[in-house]
N, C-alpha and C positions, 0 to 999 in steps of 0.2 A: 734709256740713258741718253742723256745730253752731250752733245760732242764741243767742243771753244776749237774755235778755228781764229787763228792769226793770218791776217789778210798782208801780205805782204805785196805794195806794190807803187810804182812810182809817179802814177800817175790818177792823179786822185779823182778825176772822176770816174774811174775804173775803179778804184779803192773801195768809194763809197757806196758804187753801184753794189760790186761782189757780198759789199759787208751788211747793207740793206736786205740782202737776196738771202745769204746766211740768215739771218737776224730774225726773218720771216717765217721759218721753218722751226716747228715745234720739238724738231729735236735739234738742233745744232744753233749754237749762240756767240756770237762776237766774241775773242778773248780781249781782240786790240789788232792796232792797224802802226802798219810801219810805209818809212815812207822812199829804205835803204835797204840792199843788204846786210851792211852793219847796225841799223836801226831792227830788222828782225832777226839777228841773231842774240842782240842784247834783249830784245821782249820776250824771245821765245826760252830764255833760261830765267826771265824775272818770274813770266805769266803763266808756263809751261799747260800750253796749250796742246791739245790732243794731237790737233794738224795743223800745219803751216802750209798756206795757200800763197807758193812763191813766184812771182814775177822772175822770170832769167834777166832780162835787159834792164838794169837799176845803177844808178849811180853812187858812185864811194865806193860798194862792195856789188858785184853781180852776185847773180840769183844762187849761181853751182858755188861759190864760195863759200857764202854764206849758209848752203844747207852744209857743208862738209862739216865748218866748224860745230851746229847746231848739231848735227850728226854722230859728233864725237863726244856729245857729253853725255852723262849720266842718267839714264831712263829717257832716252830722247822724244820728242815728238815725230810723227811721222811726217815727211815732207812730199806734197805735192806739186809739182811744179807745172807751171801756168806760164804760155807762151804763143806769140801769135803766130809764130809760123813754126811746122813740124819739122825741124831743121836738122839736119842727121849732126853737127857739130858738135849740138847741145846732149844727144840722147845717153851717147853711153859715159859723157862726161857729168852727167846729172845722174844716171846709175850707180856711178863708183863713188859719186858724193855721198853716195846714200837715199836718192829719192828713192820714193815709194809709187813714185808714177807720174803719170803726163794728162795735163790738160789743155786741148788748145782752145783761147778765147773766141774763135770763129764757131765755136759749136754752139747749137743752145743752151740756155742756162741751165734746162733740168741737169743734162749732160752734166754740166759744173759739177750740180748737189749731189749727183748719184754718186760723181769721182770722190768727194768727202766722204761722202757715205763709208763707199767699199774701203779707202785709205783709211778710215779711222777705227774700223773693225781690225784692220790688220790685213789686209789683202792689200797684194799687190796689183798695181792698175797698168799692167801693159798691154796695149792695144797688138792685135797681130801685126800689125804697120810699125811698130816699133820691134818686136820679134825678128821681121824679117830685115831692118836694117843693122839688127847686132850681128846675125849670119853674116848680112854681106861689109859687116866694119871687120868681121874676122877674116871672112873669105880672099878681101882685097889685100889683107894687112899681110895674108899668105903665112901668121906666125904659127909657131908649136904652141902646146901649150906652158901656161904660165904657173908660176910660181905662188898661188895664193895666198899660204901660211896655213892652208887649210888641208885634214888629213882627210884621202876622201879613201884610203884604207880601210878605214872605217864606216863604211856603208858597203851593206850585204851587197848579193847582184840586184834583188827586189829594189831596194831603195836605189840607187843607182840608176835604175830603168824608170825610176819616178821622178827623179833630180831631173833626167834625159826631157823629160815629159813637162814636166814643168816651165824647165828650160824654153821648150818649144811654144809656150803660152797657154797650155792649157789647163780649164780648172777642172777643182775637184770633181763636181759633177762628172766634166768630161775627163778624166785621168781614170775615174772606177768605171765606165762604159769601155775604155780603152783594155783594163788589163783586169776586167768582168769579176770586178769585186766590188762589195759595199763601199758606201760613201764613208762612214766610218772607219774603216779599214785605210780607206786614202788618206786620214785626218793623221789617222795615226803614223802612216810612212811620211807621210811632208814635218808630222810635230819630232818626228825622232832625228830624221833628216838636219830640222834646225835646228836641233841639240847638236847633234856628234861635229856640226861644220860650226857650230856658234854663230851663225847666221840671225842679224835681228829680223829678216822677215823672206817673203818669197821673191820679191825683186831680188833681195843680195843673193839668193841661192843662184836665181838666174844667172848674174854676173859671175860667181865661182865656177858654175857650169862652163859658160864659154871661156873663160879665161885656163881653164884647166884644159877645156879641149871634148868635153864631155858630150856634146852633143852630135845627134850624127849627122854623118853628111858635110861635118866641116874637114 
């Protein structure tokens, strides 16, 4: 299956490089190229592209605005966001936008493709370097937990101890080596988990995790 990735970015010879690089790969293909964040929130509901490969630094609209709005519509696309420096300002404000993960442009390009890759299957793309700055954005911030709208009553202790786990950045593979049960078995704690919270995917569960207080240690 073929993946359309919207390249969203402000400086085009970055643009055309990224959209080249897509373009070349027999499974993921160009949907369209913006050149704003208001320019890829208006493609990304005409084109409805699978992932949007978002520049944060963009003029008219930045990067975290423009995934919120794209975020908030109807069968959304998954947002990646694309950024030169790993800058703790952007991370959990590009979380609660709704991205689906982080990519920075100093890495190699395969790096890029994989980041599409794993985003457009539906995984969440957080690095442990990103993990461990939501810890210390909570730790410094010293709050309780928060009010999400979400019932987490509703998850057994199992699933709960998986929400914990996930939180912490780990994947399935590693979540069934942790709590010595089939990989299956995890598919199905993280797929019910995203039901009972309405969660569109595993980055937002992380974000209810911390905001709730759920994870340990904080």
């Amino acid at each position: 299956m073929t993946a359309s990735v919207l390249v969203a970015d402000d400086e085009a010879l970055l643009r055309t490089a990224f959209a080249a690089l897509i373009d070349a790969e027999d499974d993921l293909q160009v949907a369209g190229e913006a050149v704003d964040g208001k320019q890829a929130a208006e493609l990304a509901a005409q084109l409805s592209p699978d992932v949007v490969l978002m520049d944060v630094r963009m003029p008219v609209m930045d990067g975290i605005e423009a995934t919120r709005l794209i975020t908030q519509t109807q069968s959304p696309p998954r947002v990646l966001i694309l950024t030169t420096f790993d800058l703790d300002k952007y991370v959990f404000e590009a979380l609660r936008a709704g991205a689906s993960g982080f990519a920075l442009k100093s890495r190699p390009l395969e790096e890029l493709l994989s980041a599409i890759r794993i985003v457009a299957e539906g995984e969440a793309l957080l690095a442990p370097s990103v993990t461990r700055r939501l810890i210390a954005h909570f730790s410094r911030a010293g709050q309780g937990p928060a009010d999400s709208g979400r019932d987490f009553t509703l998850l057994t202790d199992r699933e709960r101890e998986v929400l914990s786990l996930v939180a912490r950045g780990l994947s399935n593979a590693e979540l069934a080596d942790a709590l010595h049960v089939s990989l299956p078995t995890v598919k199905t704690h993280v797929s019910r988990i995203l039901t009972k919270l309405d969660a569109r995917d595993r980055t937002q569960l992380v974000v209810f995790a911390y905001e709730a207080g759920l994870v340990p240690g904080l």
